[in-house]
C-alpha positions in Angstrom: 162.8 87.5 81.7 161.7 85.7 85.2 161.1 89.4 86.2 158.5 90.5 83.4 156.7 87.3 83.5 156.0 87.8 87.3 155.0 91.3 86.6 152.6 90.1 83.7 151.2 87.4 85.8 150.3 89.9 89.1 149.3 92.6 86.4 146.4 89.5 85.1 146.2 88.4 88.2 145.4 91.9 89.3 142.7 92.5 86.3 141.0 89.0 87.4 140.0 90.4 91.0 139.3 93.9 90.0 136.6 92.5 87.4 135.4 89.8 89.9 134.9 92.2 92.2 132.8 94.9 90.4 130.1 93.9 90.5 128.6 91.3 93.0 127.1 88.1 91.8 125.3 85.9 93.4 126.6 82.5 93.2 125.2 80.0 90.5 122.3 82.3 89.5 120.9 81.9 86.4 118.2 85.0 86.2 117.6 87.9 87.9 116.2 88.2 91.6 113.0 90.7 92.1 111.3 92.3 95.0 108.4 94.7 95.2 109.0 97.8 96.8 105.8 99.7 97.8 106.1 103.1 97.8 102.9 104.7 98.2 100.4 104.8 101.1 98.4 102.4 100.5 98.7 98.8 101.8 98.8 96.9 98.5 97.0 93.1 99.0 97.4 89.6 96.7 100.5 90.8 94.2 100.7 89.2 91.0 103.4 89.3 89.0 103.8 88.1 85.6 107.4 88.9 83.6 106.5 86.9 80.8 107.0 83.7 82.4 104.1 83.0 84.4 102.5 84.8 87.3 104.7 85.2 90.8 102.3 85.4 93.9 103.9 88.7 96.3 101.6 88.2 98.6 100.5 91.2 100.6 102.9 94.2 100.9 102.6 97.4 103.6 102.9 101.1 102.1 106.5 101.6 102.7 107.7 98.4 103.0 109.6 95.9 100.7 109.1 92.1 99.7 111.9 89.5 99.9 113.6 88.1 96.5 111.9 86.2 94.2 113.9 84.4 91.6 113.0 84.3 88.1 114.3 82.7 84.8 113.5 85.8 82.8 112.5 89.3 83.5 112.3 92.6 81.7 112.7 96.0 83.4 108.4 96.3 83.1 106.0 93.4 84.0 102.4 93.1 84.5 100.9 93.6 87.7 97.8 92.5 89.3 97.1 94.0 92.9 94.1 95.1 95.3 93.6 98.2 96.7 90.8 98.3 99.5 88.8 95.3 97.9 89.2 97.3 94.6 91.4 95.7 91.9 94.2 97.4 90.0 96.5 96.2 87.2 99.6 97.3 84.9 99.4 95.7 81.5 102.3 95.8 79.1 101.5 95.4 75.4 104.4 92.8 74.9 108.1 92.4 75.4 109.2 93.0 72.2 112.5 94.4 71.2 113.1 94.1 75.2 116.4 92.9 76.3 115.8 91.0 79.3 117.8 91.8 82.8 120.8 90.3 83.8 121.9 88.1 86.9 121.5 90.9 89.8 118.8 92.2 92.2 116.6 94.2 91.3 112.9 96.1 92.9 109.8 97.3 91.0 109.1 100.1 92.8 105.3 100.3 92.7 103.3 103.6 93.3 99.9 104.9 93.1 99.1 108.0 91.7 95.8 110.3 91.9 93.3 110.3 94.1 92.1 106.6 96.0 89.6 105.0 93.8 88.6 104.3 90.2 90.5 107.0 89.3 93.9 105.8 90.7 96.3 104.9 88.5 100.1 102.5 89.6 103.4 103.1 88.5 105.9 100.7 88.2 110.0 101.9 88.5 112.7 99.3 88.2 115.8 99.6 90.4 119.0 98.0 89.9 120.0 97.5 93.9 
């Protein structure tokens, strides 16, 4: 009897570290962490960021290049985005959040692109990585 409930205590002991261990969490977070990744050419100036919970200054942010984390109490896997391009001024704008289910604890990047030509015509993209 001594013998199976050692083996069922190793076998939940077991379980316990295996699911601990699958996935990283940073300790006593309560929201997800988010960094801008730029992945265009262009240097991207005065970053705002807005998931739903009030705007997040980036700063500026070299194509190529990522940002540190940021912390934030709720976050979806879009977000508006308010930026400047060579003195010119680009935004994403999301409708709403609607029927979104916000991200977990983790890390996460929006990966921010610009597509078309430079100019008024330019349009950004915005990609959310789990990292």
């Amino acid at each position: 009897m001594k013998n199976l409930t050692l083996k069922a205590s190793l076998l939940l002991l077991s379980l316990t570290i295996i699911i601990a261990c699958s996935k990283e969490k940073i300790t006593g977070q309560t929201g997800p962490e988010i960094r801008l990744s730029n992945s265009s050419q262009q240097n991207l100036k005065n970053i705002m960021v807005n998931t739903g919970m009030g705007e997040v200054s980036f700063g500026d942010l070299e194509a190529g290049k990522k940002t540190d984390y940021k912390k934030f109490t709720k976050a979806y896997s879009y977000a508006f985005v308010k930026l400047e391009i060579d003195g010119k001024t680009y935004t994403i704008q999301p409708i709403d959040y609607v029927g979104e289910t916000p991200l977990k604890d983790g890390r996460y990047a929006y990966q921010i692109s610009v597509n078309g030509n430079q100019g008024q015509y330019s349009n950004l993209g915005l990609k959310l990585i789990e990292e």
